[in-house]
C-alpha positions as CSV (number, residue, x, y, z in Angstrom):
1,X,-9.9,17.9,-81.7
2,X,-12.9,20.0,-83.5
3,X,-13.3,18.2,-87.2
4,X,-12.2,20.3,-90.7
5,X,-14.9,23.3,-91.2
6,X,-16.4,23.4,-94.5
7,X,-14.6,26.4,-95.4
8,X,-11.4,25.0,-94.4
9,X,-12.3,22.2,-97.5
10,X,-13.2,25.4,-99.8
11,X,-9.8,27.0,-98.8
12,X,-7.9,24.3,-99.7
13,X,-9.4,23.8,-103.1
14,X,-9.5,27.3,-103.8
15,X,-5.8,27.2,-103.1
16,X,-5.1,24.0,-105.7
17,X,-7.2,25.5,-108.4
18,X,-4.9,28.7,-107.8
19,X,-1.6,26.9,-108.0
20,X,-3.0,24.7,-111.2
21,X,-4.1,27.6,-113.1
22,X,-0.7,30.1,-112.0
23,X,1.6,26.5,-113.0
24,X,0.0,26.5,-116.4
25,X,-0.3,29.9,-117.4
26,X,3.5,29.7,-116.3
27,X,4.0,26.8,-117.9
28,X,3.0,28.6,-121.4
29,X,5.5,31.6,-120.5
30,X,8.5,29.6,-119.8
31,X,7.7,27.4,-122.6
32,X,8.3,30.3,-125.1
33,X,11.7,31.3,-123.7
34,X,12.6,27.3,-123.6
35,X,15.6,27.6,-125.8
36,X,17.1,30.6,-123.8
37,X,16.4,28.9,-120.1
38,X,16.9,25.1,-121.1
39,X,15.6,24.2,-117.3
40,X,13.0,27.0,-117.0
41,X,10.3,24.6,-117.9
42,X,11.9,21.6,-115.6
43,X,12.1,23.6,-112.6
44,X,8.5,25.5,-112.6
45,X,7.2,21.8,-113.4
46,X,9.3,20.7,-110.3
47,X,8.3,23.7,-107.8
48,X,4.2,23.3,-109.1
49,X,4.5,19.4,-108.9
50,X,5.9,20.0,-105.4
51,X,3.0,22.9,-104.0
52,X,0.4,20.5,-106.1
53,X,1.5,17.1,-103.5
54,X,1.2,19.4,-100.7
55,X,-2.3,20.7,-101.3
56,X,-3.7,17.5,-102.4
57,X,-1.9,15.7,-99.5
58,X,-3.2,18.4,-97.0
59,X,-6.8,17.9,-98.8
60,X,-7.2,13.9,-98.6
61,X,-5.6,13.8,-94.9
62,X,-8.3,17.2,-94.0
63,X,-10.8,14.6,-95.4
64,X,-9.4,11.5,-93.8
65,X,-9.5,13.1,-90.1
66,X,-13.1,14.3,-90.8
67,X,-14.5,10.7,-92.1
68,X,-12.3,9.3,-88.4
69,X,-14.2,11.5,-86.5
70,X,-17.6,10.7,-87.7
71,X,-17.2,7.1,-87.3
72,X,-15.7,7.9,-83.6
73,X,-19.1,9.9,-82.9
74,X,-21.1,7.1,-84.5
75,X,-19.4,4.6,-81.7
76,X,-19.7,7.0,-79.1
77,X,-23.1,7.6,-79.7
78,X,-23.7,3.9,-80.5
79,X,-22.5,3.1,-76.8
80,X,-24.4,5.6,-75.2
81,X,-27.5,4.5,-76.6
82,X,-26.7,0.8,-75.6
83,X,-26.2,1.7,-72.2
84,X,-29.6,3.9,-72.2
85,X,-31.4,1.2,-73.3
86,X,-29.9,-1.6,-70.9
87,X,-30.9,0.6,-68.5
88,X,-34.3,1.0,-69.5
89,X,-35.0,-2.6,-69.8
90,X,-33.7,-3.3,-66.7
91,X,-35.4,-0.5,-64.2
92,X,-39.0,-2.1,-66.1
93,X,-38.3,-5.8,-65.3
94,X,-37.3,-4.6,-61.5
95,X,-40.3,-2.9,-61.7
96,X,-42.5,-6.1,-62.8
97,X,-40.7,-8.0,-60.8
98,X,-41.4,-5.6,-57.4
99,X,-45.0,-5.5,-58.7
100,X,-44.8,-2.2,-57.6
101,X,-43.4,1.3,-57.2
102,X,-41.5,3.6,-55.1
103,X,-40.3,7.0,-55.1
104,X,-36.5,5.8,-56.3
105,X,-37.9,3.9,-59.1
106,X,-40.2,6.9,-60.8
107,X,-37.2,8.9,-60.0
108,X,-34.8,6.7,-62.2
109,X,-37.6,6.5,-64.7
110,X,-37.7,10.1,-65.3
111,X,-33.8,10.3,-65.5
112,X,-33.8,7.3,-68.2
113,X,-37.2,9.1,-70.0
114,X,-35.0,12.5,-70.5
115,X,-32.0,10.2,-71.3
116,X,-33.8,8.8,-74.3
117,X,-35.2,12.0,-75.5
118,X,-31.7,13.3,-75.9
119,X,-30.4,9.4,-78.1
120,X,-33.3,7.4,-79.0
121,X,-34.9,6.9,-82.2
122,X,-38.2,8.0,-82.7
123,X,-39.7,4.4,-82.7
124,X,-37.9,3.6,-79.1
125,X,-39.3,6.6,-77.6
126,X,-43.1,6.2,-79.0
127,X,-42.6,2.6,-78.1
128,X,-41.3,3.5,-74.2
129,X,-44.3,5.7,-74.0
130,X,-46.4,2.6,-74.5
131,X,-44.5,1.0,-71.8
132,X,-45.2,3.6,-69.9
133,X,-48.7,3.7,-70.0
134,X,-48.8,0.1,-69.2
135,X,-47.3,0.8,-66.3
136,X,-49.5,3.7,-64.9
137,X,-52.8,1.6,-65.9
138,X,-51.3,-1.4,-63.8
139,X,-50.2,0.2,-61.0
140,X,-53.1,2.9,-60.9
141,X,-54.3,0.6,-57.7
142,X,-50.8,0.5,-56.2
143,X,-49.4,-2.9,-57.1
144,X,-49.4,-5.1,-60.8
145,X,-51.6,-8.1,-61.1
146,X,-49.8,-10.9,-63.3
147,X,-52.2,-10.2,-66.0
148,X,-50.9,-6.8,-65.9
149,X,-47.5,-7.3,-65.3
150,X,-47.9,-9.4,-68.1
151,X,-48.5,-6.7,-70.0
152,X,-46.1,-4.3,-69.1
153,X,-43.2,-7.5,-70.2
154,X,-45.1,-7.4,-73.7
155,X,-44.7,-4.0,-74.5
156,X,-41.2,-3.8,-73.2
157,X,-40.8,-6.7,-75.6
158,X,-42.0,-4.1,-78.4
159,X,-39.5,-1.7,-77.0
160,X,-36.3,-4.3,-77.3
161,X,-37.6,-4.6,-81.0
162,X,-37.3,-1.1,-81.7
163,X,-33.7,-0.4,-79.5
164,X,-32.8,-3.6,-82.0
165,X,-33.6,-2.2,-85.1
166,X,-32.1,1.2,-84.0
167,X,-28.4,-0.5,-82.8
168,X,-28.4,-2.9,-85.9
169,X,-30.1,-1.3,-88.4
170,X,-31.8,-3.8,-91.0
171,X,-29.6,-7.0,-90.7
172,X,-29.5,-8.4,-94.3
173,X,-31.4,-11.6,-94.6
174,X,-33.6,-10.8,-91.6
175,X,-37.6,-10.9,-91.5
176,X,-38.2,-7.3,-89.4
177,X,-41.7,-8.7,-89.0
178,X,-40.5,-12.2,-88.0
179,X,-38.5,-11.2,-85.9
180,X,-40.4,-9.1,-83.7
181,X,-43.1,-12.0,-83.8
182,X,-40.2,-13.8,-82.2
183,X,-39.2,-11.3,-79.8
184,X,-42.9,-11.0,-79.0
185,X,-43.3,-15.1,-78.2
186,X,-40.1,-15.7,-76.4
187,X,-41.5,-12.7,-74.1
188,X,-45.1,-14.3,-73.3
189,X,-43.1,-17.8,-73.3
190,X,-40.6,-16.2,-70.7
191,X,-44.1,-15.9,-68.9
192,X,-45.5,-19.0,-69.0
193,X,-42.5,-20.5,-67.1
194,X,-42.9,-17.7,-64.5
195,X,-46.7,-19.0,-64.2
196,X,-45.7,-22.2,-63.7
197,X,-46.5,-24.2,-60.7
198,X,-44.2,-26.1,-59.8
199,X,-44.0,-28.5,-56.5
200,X,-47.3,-26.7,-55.3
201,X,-46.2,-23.7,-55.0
202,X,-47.0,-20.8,-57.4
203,X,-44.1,-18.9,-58.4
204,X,-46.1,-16.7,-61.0
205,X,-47.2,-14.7,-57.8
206,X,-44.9,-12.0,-57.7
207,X,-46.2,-10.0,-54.8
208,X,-47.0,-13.6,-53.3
209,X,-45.0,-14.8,-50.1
């Protein structure tokens, strides 16, 4: 179902002036023969009242089903972008986590980088290119160092902040810079467990045994 066209609006407004201006220059004729047609005046008031429901009707529903259809694009769109960015943030923590990459993964990467050019805000996609270029400088020797890996997890932690702000908006009440000062420390804290060593054996190493 294509939404009302602008000149479909212009139409039907055109169309109500028409019938508003017609029922009171008829209005004025009628009125001068009143004591001749007794009803004259009742019945043009009756037939213009009548076209006058219609066209307004026709106008708030034409406006009704337009304002529907925006919304429904708004959710559309909204789930599309939440399912872009889930995928994003997962394919970079498999990433981390494999330390390394294969032909598969770059190949999913360049899907979900044309993915977001198409739905993501301008903040997600400058941030993603930061990811990005975490990722090349880490694996420029073929596998991620923890320090590295590290990294990468920080400025995907930048990233979430921005898919945030672009699938809430500004949340009333909340401290934008707070929060991503949040986001930011329950990323590197998220770390600090994984460094952990914990009965002797390191489980920080990811491309350990």
């Amino acid at each position: 179902m294509h939404p009302p066209t602008v000149r479909t609006q212009t139409i039907l407004t055109a169309l109500f002036a028409l019938v508003f201006a017609v029922g009171y220059l008829g209005f004025r004729y009628f009125y001068g023969f009143s004591g001749d047609f007794p009803f004259a005046q009742e019945l043009v008031l009756v037939f213009l009242g009548a076209v006058a429901t219609v066209l307004i009707t026709g106008m708030l529903i034409n406006r009704q089903t337009e304002l529907e259809l925006r919304k429904e694009g708004k959710v559309l769109l909204l789930d599309q972008k939440n399912s872009v960015y889930m995928a994003v943030t997962e394919k970079v923590a498999e990433i981390v986590e494999h330390a390394r990459w294969d032909d598969a993964m770059i190949a999913d990467l360049r899907v979900i980088n044309h993915r977001l050019a198409i739905i993501g805000s301008a903040a997600v996609i400058a941030d993603f290119q930061q990811v990005l270029k975490s990722l090349q400088a880490g694996l420029a020797d073929g596998e991620l160092t923890d320090a590295q890996a590290d990294a990468v997890m920080d400025a995907l932690a930048r990233l979430t902040f921005a898919m945030r702000a672009d699938l809430l908006g500004e949340i009333v009440g909340d401290d934008q810079r707070a929060v991503l000062e949040q986001i930011m420390a329950n990323s590197r804290s998220v770390e600090a467990v994984d460094d952990l060593d914990l009965g002797g054996a390191s489980v920080g190493k990811r491309s350990g045994a």
